[in-house]
C-alpha positions as CSV (number, residue, x, y, z in Angstrom):
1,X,66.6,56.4,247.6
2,X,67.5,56.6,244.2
3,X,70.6,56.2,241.9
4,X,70.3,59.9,240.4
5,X,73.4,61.7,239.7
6,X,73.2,65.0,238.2
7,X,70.7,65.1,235.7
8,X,70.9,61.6,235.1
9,X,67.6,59.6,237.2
10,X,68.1,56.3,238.1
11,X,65.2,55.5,240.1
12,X,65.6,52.0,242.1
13,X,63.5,49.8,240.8
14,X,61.7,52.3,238.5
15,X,59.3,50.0,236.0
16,X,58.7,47.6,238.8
17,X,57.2,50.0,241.1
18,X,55.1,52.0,238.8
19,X,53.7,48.6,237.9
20,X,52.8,47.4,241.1
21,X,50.6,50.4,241.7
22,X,48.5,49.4,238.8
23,X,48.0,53.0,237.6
24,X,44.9,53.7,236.9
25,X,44.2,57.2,234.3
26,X,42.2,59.4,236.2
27,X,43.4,57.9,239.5
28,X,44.9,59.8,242.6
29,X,48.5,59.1,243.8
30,X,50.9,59.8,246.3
31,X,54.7,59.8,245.6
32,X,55.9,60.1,249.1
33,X,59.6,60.4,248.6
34,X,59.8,62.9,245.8
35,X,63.8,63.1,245.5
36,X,64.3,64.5,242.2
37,X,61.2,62.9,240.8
38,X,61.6,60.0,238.8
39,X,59.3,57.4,239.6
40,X,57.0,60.8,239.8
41,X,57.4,60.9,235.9
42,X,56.9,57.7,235.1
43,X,53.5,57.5,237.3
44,X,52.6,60.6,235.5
45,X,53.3,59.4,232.1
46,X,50.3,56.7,233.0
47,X,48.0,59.4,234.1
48,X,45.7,60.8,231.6
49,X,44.7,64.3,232.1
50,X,41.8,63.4,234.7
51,X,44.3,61.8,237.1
52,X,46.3,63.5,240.1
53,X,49.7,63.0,241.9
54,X,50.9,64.8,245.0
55,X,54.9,64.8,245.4
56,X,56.0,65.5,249.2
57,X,59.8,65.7,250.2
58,X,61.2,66.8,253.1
59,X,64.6,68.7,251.4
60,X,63.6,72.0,250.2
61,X,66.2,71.5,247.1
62,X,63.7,68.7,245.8
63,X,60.7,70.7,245.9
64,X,62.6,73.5,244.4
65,X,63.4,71.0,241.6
66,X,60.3,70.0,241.3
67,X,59.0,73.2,240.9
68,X,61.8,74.2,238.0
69,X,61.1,71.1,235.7
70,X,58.1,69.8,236.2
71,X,55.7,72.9,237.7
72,X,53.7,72.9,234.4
73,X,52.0,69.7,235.0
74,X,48.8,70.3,236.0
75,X,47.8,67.3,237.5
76,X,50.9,67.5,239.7
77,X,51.9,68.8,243.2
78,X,54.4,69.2,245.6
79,X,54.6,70.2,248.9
80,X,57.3,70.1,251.7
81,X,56.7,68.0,254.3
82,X,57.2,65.0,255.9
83,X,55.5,61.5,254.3
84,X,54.2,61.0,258.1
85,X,51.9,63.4,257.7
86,X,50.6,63.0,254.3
87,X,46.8,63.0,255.7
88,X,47.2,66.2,256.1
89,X,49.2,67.2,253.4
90,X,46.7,65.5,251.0
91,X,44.1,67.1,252.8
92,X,45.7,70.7,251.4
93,X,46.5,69.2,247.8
94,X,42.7,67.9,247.6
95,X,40.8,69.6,249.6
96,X,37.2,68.0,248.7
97,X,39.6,63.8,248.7
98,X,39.3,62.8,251.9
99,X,40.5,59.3,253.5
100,X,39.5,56.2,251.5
101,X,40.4,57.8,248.4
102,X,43.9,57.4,247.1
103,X,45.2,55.2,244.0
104,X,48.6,54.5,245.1
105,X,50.6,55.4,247.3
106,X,54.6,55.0,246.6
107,X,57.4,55.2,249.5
108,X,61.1,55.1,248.5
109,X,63.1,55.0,251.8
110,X,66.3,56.4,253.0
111,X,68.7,59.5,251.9
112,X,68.6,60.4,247.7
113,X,71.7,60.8,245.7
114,X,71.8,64.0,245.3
115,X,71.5,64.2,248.9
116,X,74.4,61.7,249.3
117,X,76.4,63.4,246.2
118,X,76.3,67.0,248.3
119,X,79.1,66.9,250.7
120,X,77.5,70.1,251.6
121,X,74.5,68.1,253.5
122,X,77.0,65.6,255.4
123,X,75.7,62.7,255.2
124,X,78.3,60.8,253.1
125,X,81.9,59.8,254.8
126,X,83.3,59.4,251.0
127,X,83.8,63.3,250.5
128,X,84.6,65.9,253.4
129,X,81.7,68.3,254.4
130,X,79.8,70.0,257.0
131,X,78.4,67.2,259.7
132,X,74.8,68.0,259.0
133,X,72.4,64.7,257.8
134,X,69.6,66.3,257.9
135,X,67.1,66.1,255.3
136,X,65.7,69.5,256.1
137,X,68.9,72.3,256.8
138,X,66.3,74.2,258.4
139,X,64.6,71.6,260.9
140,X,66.3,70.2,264.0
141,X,69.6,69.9,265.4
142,X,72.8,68.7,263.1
143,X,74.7,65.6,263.9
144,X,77.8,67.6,264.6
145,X,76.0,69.2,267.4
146,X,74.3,66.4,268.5
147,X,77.7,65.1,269.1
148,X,79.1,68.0,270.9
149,X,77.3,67.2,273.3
150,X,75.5,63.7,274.3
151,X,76.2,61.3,276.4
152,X,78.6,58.8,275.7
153,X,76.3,55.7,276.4
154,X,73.9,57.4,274.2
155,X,76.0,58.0,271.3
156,X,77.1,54.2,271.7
157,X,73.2,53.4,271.9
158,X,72.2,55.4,268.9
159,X,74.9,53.7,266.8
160,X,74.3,49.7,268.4
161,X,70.4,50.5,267.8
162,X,70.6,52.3,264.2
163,X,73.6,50.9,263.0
164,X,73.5,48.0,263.9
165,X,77.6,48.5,264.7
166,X,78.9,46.0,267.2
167,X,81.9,48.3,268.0
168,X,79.7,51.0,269.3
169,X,81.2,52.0,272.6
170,X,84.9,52.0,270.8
171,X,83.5,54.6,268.7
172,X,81.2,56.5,271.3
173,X,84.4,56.7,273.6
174,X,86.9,58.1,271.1
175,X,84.4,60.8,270.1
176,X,83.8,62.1,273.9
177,X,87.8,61.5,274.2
178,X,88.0,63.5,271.3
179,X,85.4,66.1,271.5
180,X,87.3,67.1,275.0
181,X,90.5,68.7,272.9
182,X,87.8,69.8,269.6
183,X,84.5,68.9,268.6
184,X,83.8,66.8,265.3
185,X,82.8,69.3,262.8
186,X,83.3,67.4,259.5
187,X,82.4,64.4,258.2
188,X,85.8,63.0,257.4
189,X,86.8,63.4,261.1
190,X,84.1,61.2,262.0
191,X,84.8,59.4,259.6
192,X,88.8,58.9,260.3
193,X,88.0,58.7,263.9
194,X,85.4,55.3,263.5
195,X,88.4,54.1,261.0
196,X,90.6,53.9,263.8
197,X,87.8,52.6,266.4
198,X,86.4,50.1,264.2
199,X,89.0,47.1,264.0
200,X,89.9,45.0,260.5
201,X,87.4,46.0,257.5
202,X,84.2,44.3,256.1
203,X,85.0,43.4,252.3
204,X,83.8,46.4,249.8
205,X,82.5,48.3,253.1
206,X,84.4,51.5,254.8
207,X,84.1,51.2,258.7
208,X,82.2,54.6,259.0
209,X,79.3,53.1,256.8
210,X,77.0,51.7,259.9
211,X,77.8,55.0,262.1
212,X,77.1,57.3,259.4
213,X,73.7,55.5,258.4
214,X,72.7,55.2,262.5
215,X,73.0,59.0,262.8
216,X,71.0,59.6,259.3
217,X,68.7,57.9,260.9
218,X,68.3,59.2,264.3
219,X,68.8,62.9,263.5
220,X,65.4,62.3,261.0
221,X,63.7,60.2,263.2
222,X,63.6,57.7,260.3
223,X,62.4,54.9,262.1
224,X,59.2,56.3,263.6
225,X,58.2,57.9,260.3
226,X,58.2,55.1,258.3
227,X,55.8,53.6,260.8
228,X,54.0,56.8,260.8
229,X,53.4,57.2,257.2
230,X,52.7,53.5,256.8
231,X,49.5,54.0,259.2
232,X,48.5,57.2,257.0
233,X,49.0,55.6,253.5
234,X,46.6,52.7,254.9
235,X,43.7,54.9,255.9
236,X,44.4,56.9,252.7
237,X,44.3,54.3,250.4
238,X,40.7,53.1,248.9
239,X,39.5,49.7,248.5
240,X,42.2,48.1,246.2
241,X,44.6,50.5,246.5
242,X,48.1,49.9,246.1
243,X,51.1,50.1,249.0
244,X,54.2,50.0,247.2
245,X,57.5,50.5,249.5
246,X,61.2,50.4,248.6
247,X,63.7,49.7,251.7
248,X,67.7,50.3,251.9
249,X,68.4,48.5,255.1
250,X,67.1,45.8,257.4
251,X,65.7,48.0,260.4
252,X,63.5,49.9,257.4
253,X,62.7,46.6,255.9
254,X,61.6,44.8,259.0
255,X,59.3,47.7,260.0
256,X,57.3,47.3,256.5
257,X,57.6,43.6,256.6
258,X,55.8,43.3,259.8
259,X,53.2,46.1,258.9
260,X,52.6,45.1,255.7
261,X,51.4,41.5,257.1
262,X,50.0,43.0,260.5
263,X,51.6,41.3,262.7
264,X,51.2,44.6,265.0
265,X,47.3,43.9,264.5
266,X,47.7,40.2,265.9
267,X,50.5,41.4,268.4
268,X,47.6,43.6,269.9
269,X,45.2,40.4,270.3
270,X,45.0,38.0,273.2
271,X,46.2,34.9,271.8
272,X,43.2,32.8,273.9
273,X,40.4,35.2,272.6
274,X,38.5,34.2,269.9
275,X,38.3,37.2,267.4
276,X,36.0,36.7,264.0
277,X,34.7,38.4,261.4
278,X,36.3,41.9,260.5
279,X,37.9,42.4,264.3
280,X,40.3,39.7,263.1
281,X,40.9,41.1,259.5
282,X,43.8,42.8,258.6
283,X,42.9,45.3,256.0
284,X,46.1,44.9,253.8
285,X,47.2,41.8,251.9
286,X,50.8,41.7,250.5
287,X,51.3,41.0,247.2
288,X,53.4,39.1,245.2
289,X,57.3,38.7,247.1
290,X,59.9,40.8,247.8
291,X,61.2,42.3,244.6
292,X,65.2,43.1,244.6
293,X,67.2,44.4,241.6
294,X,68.4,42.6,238.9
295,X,72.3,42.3,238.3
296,X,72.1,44.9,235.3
297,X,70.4,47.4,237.2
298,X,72.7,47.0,240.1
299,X,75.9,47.4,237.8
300,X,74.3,50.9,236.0
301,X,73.4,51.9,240.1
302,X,75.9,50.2,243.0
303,X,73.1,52.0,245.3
304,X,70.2,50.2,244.5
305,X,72.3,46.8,245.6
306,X,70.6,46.9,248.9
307,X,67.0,47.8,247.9
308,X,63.9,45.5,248.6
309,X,60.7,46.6,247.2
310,X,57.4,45.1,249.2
311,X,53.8,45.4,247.8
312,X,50.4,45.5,249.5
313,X,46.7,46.1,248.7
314,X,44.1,47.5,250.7
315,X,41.2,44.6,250.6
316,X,38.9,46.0,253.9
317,X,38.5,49.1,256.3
318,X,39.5,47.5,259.5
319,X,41.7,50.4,261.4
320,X,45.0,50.4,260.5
């Protein structure tokens, strides 16, 4: 996610990413999150003219802004699509690339700003929209029709599981309650409605904030793609090749710990077997610790208050 408000780009944790991919001049990168491309332009202003960065984004309006400011560069390009499939979608930027064969690959979590700032796209309670949240208009079902018509235990699920909102069956009850007299079409209905289902209020946090983020999540399917593009960074990544992940929220974060360290590798292992050699070897090995933003960063950008940044490096070929 970054901090990038109008023309302004305030990439989370800009300098300290770029650096932990160690870029390398003629090397090959993927930006997975392209927003509105900032850590893009930093990456390429490391690249000499023998070096190579494909963009992917899911939101057509970032690959047409792409397109408009920085279609010139030659060693760029960006493609819609979804980061959980960047195999393939690296497969159609480099055709003769193959696996084994990437620099850097660079993941930036979550919604963007100018997603957030668009009450168009519905996915912030702070200004009255459309109940969308999806990344792509043109891909799936919105939220507000999602609503229309689940199940109430499964609307309280989604929120308990994504959110991470204790009051979830409050909130799933007044929505089916109210959905009987008129579905919730906007976000500040949902948004008053969780107000008056969620009791007493966090400090410096509106009560909508954990429902909003659980359905972001579930109507992209964020969870499962994280996990999905983690695997195909891994088998894209050469020998040395650099991991470099930026989380907004603990379910994210705990996904990337755990791979990051392969604890799904040794979850996957009978605990009485002796295993040597490469079949125990994990092929990634974190580096450094968790990086988090300084206090002058988080003053110029409130939204990068919550971002962790976790680095890895591909040391083997064991299958990820």
């Amino acid at each position: 996610m970054t901090g990038e408000q109008g023309r302004s780009h305030l990439s989370v944790l800009l300098d300290e990413a770029v650096h932990a991919l160690c870029i390398k001049p003629s090397g090959r990168y993927i930006d997975g999150t392209f927003g509105r491309g900032g850590h893009c332009r930093a990456i390429l202003e490391q690249l000499g003219q023998g070096g190579a960065v494909l963009g992917i984004d899911r939101d057509p309006e970032a690959v047409a802004s792409a397109a408009s400011e920085l279609g010139r560069d030659q060693r760029l390009t960006v493609l819609q699509g979804n980061f959980a499939d960047m195999e393939q979608l690296a497969a159609r930027a480099w055709p003769a690339c193959g696996p084994s064969n990437v620099d850097g690959v660079l993941l930036d979590l979550g919604v963007s700003s100018p997603q957030l700032d668009d009450a168009a796209r519905g996915f912030s309670f702070q200004q009255d929209g459309p109940l969308d949240m999806r990344m792509n208009p043109d891909e799936g079902m919105s939220a507000a029709a999602w609503l229309a018509q689940a199940r109430e235990q499964d609307i309280a699920r989604v929120i308990y599981e994504f959110g991470e909102e204790r009051h979830s069956r409050r909130i799933a009850r007044l929505i089916t309650e109210a959905r009987k007299e008129k579905a919730l079409e906007t976000t500040a209905e949902l948004a008053q409605l969780v107000a008056r289902a969620v009791p007493g209020r966090e400090p410096g946090k509106h009560p909508a904030t954990r429902t909003f983020q659980a359905l972001r999540i579930f109507m992209n399917g964020e969870l499962e793609q994280v996990q999905q593009g983690l695997v195909a960074a891994t088998r894209l990544l050469s020998k040395g090749g650099r991991l470099v992940v930026i989380s907004f929220h603990s379910l994210e974060d705990r996904i990337v710990k755990r791979y990051l360290r392969g604890d799904h590798v040794r979850d996957r292992t009978p605990r009485k077997l002796p295993i040597q050699g490469e079949a125990a070897a994990w092929c990634l090995r974190t580096v450094g610790r968790a990086v988090r933003p300084g206090a002058t960063e988080c003053q110029q950008n409130p939204r990068a208050r919550s971002a962790v940044m976790r680095v890895a490096e591909k040391i083997g070929e064991a299958a990820a």
